[in-house]
N, C-alpha and C positions, 0 to 999 in steps of 0.2 A: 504494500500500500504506500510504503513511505521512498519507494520507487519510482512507482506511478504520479506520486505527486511531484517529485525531485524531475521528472523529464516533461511534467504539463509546465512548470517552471521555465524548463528549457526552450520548450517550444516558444511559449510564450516570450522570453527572453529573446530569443531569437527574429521571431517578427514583429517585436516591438522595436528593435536596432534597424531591422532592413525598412521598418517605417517611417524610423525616423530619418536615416541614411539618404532614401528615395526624396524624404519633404524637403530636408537641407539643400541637395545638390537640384531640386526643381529651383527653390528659391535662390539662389546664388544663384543659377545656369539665368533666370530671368531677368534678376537684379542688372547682372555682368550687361544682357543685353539693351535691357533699359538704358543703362547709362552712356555702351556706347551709342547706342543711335541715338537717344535726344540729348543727351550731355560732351557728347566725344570723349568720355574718360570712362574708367572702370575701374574693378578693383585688379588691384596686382597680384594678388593671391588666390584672385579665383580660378584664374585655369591651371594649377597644380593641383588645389584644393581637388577640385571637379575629377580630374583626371585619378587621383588617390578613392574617393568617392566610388567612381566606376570600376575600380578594382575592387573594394571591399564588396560593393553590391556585385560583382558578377561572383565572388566567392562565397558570399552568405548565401545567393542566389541555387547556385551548385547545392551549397548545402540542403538546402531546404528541398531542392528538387530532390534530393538521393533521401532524405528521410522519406520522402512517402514513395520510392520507389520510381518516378515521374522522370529519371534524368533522359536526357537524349538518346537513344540508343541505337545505331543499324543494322534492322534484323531482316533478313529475306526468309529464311526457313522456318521461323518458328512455325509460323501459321501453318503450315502442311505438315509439321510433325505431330506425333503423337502424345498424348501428354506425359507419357515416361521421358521420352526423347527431349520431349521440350521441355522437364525439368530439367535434365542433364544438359542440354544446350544452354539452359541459361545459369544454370551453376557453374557453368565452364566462362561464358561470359562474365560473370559477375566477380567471377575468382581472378580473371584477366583486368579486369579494371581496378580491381584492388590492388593485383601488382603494378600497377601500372600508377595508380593515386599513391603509394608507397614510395615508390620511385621520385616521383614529382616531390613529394613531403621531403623529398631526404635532399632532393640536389637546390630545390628549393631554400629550404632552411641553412646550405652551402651559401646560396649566393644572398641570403640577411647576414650571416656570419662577415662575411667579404665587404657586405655593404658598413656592418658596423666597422670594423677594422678603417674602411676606406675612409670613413669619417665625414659621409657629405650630407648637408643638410637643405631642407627645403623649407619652405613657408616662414624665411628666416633663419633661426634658431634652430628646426626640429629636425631631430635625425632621420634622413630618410632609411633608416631602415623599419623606424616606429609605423610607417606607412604599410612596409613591405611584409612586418610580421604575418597578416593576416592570409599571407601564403600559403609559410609549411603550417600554420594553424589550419585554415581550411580545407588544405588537403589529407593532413593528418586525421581532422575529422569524419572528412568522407571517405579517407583509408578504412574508418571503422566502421562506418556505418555499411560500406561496400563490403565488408566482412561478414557483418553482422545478417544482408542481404545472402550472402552466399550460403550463410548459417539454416538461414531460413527456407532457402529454396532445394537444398536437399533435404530435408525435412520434410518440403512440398508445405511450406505453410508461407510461400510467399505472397506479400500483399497485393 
């Protein structure tokens, strides 16, 4: 039970960030526009902002689609296989994207390392690797929960 509540948390936690993420970057992406066309200035930190912004949303985005199982996928055979088969096709698939989200987690989290060392910062003062974290974070996450899918789908209890 006190599981169940620890991940509606989560969820919750999670598209209340990509809510707020998405309202930020509409409002600065508008702002920015506003001012250049009727004022001919802007801000100077909005198109880094913006562009950090689009990275953590298409990550949290990832994430959210592999929690409900929803992420992108190219499949020609399932449809005409069998449902034994097509469990095993997509435990095979799902076991591949995990190594594969595993891989990205690890060379990823390489080049935050590199970035912190390197020492360069953006928006100012902030280290651009504080931007970059959300990286091997969000592939690390989908490492698991791509697991946790694969768990599921030999099992035959996939969602």
């Amino acid at each position: 039970m006190a599981m169940q509540r620890l991940l509606a948390w989560l969820r919750l936690g999670e598209e209340a960030l990509i809510s707020l993420l998405l309202t930020a970057m509409v409002v600065i992406a508008s702002a920015q526009i506003l001012l250049r066309n009727l004022f001919d200035s802007g801000l100077h930190w909005a198109d880094p902002l913006l562009r950090l912004l689009v990275l953590w949303l298409t990550m949290l985005g990832a994430l959210l689609a592999t929690r409900h199982n929803e992420h992108i996928r190219i499949d020609l055979l399932s449809r005409y296989l069998s449902p034994g088969w097509r469990r095993l096709s997509d435990s095979i698939a799902l076991l591949f994207s995990t190594l594969v989200c595993a891989l990205l987690a690890w060379h990823s989290a390489r080049f935050v390392i590199d970035e912190y060392h390197y020492g360069g910062n953006i928006l100012g003062q902030i280290p651009v690797w504080w931007g970059q974290v959300i990286l091997p974070l969000g592939f690390t996450l989908i490492t698991l929960r791509f697991a946790l899918l694969t768990l599921q789908s030999l099992r035959g209890r996939l969602p």
